[in-house]
ZALUMDO-180272 format. One record per residue (C-alpha): residue number from 1; residue in three letters; x, y, z. Coordinates in pm, 1 decimal. Layout:
// ZALUMDO-180272
REC	NUM	ALA	X	Y	Z;
...
***
This chain:
// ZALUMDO-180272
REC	1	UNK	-1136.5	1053.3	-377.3;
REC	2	UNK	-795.3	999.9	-206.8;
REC	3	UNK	-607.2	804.4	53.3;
REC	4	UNK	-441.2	867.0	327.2;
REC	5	UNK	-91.0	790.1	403.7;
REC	6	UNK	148.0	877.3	642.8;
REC	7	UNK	458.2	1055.1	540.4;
REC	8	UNK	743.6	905.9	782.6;
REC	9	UNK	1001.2	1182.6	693.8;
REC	10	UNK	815.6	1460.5	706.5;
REC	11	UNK	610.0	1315.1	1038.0;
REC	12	UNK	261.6	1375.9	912.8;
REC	13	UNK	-53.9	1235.6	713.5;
REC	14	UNK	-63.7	1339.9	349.7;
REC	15	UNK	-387.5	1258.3	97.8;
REC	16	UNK	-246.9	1093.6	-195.6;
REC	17	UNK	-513.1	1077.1	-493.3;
REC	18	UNK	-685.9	717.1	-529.1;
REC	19	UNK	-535.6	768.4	-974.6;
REC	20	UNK	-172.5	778.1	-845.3;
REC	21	UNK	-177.7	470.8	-582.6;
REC	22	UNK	-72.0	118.9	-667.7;
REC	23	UNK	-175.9	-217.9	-540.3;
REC	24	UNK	62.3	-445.1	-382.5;
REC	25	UNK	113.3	-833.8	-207.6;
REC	26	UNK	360.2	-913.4	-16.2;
REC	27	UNK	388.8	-1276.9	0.1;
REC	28	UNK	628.2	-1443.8	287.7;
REC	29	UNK	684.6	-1808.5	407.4;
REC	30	UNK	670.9	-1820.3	782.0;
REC	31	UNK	904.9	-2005.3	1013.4;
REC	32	UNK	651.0	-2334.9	1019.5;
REC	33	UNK	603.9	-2308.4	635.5;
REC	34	UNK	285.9	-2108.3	647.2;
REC	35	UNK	241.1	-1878.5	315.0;
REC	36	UNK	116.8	-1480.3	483.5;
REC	37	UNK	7.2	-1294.2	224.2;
REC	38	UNK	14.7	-833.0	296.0;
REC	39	UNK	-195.2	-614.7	133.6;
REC	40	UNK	-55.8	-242.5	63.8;
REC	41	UNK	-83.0	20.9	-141.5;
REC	42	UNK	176.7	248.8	-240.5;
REC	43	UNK	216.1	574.0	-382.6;
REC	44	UNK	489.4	869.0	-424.0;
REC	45	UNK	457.6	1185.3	-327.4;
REC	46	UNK	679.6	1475.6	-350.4;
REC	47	UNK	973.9	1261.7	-379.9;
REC	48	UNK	898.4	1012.5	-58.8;
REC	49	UNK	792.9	676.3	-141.2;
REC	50	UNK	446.8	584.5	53.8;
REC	51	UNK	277.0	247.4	168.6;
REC	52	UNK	-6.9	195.3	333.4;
REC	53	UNK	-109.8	-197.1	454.8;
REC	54	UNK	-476.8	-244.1	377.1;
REC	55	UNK	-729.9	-534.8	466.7;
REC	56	UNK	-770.2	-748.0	168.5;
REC	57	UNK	-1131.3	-625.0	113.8;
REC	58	UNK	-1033.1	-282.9	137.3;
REC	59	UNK	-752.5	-388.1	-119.6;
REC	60	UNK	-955.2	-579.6	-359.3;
REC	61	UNK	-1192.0	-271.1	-379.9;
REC	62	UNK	-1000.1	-28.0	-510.6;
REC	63	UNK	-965.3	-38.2	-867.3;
REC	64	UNK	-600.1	43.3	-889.1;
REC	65	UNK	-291.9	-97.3	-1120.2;
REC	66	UNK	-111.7	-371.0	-938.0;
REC	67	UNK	252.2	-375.5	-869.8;
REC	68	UNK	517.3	-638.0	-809.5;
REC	69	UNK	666.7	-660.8	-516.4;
***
């Protein structure tokens, strides 16, 4: 299976396969204090680096390596 991702530099959607995507959260402190936590995942392909922002379900579903952000 694969995943879709849109390639910003060439201006189109590319399918990236689901054993060379990564997992990634993006943790940020608001204004007020508030800790937002981002799911992604990213992936390379032909040279351009890829990320996707998921819903945490979708994210904690796939059964991919995580990165650090």
């Amino acid at each position: 299976m694969s995943i879709e991702f849109y390639d910003v530099k060439k201006r189109e959607k590319v399918q990236v396969p689901e054993s060379e995507v990564r997992k990634v959260r993006y943790e940020s402190t608001t204004k007020t204090g508030k800790q937002s936590v981002r799911y992604a995942f990213r992936a390379t392909h032909n040279g351009s680096k890829l990320t996707k922002f998921a819903s945490e379900a979708d994210w904690k579903a796939l059964d991919a390596p995580i990165e650090e952000s």
